[in-house]
N, C-alpha and C positions, 0 to 999 in steps of 0.2 A: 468608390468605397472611401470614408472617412479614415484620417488619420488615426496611427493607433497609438490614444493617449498613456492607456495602460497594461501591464506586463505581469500576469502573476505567475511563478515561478514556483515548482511544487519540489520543495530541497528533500531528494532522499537519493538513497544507493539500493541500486538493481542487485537482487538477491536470485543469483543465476547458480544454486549447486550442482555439481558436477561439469560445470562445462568452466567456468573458471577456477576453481577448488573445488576439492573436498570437503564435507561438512566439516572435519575439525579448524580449518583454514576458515572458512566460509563465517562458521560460530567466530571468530577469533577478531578476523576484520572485523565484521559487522559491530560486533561488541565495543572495539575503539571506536567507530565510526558513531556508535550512540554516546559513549563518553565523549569525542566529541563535540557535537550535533549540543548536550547539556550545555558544557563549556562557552558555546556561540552563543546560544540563547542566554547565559546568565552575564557571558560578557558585554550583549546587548540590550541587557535591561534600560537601563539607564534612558535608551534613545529619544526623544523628545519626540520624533511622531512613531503613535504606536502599530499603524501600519506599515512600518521601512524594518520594525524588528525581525530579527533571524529566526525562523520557525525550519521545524524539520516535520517530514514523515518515514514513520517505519515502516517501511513497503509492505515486513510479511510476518507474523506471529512468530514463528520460527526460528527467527533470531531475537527476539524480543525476548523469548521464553528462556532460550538458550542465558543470554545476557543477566536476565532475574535468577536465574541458577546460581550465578556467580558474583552480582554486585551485592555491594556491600547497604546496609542499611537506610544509610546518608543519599546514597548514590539511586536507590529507589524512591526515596521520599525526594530526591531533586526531578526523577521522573515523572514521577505521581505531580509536581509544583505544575514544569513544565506543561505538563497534559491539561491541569486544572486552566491553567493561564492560555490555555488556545496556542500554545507558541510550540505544543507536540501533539503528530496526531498519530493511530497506531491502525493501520488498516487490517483486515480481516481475513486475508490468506495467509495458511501457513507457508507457502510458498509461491514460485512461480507455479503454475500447476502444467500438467501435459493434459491436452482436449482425451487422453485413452483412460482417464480417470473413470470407474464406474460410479452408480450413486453411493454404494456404501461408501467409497473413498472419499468423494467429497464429501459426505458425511461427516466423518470420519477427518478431515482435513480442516472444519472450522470447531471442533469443539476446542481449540484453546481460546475463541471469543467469548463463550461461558466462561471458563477459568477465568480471564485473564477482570474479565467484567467483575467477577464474585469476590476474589482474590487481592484485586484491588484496586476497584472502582473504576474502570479504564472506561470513559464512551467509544467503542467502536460503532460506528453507525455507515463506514467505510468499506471498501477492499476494489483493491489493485491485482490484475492477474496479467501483467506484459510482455513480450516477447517470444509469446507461444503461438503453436500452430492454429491457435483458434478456440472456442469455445463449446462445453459441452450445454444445448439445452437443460438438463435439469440443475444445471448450476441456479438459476434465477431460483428455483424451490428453496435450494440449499440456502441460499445467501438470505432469502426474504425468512425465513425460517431461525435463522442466527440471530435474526433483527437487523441485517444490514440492509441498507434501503437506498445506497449507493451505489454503482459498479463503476471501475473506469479499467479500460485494457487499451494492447498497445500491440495487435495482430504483426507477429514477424514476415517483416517484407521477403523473405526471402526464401521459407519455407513452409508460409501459410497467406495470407495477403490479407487484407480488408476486403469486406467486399466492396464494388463498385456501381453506382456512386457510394461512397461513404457515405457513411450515416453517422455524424459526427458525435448529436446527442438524439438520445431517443426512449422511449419506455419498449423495454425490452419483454416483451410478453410468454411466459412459461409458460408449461405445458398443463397448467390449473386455470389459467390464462392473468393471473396475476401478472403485475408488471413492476418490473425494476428499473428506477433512471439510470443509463448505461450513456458512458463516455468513450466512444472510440477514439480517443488518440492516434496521434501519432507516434509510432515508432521512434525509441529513444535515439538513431542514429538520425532520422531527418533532420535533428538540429543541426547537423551540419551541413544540409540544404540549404540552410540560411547563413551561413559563413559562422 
């Protein structure tokens, strides 16, 4: 195997309610964490190569939505900069989801990517669903149906697993037989497999 010359690094915070906090906690971090997730990306504007700048992603609409509730004008329109400039991206779940979700719930679960699209301009073309017990087949309807045309998840090792061998990337085929490019990750703790 060749050496690995490069390293990308996908900057956000796992949006775990109820097992970390409760939603008003959960709303509250996250909220600081996008203030300041701004703050980094505007403090490294400046950087001389514009691949090393500090970008983030919002793992989950949820708190996104939450956050737009409460930020102040300025503080949207440096969101909205962020987004425009590729140095924010805002993925497509409103949460972590549980695989016992029916369809209307998923449903039901991505309409703030409409709002959030109409509302003010946001491209999500993303969504993240990690740390859960697995995936539900009609999710791929759901998500190609929102217009997302990405999937990446991160099956918990502990209460649901990957299956084996992994399938690291792949087109994930619903049950219309449409396909969605699907990223099975790794689980957010195996980084510290790697020290």
């Amino acid at each position: 195997m060749p050496p690995i010359e490069t390293l990308y690094l996908i900057h956000h915070s796992h949006t775990d309610i109820g097992f970390t906090h409760d939603q008003p906690i959960v709303w509250e971090l996250h909220g600081r964490f996008i203030d300041q997730a701004l703050n980094d990306i505007e403090a490294r504007a400046g950087d001389a190569d514009p691949d090393s700048r500090f970008r983030w992603t919002v793992e989950t609409t949820g708190v996104l939505e939450e956050w737009l509730r409460r930020a102040s004008s300025a503080d949207v329109d440096r969101l909205l900069a962020a987004e425009r400039a590729g140095l924010l991206a805002v993925t497509g779940m409103f949460a972590n989801l549980t695989p016992l979700y029916d369809l209307t719930q998923l449903v039901e679960s991505v309409q703030a990517v409409g709002r959030l699209r109409r509302d003010y301009g946001l491209t999500i073309t993303a969504a993240m669903n990690c740390d859960v017990n697995g995936e539900n087949w009609p999710l791929v309807e759901v998500l190609l149906d929102a217009g997302i045309t990405r999937f990446a998840m991160a099956v918990n090792p502990g209460y649901g697993g990957a299956p084996e061998p992994r399938p690291n990337l792949f087109h994930w085929q619903g049950p219309s037989g449409r396909t969605l490019l699907t990223y099975n990750g790794w689980h957010y703790a195996h980084g510290m497999d790697f020290g």
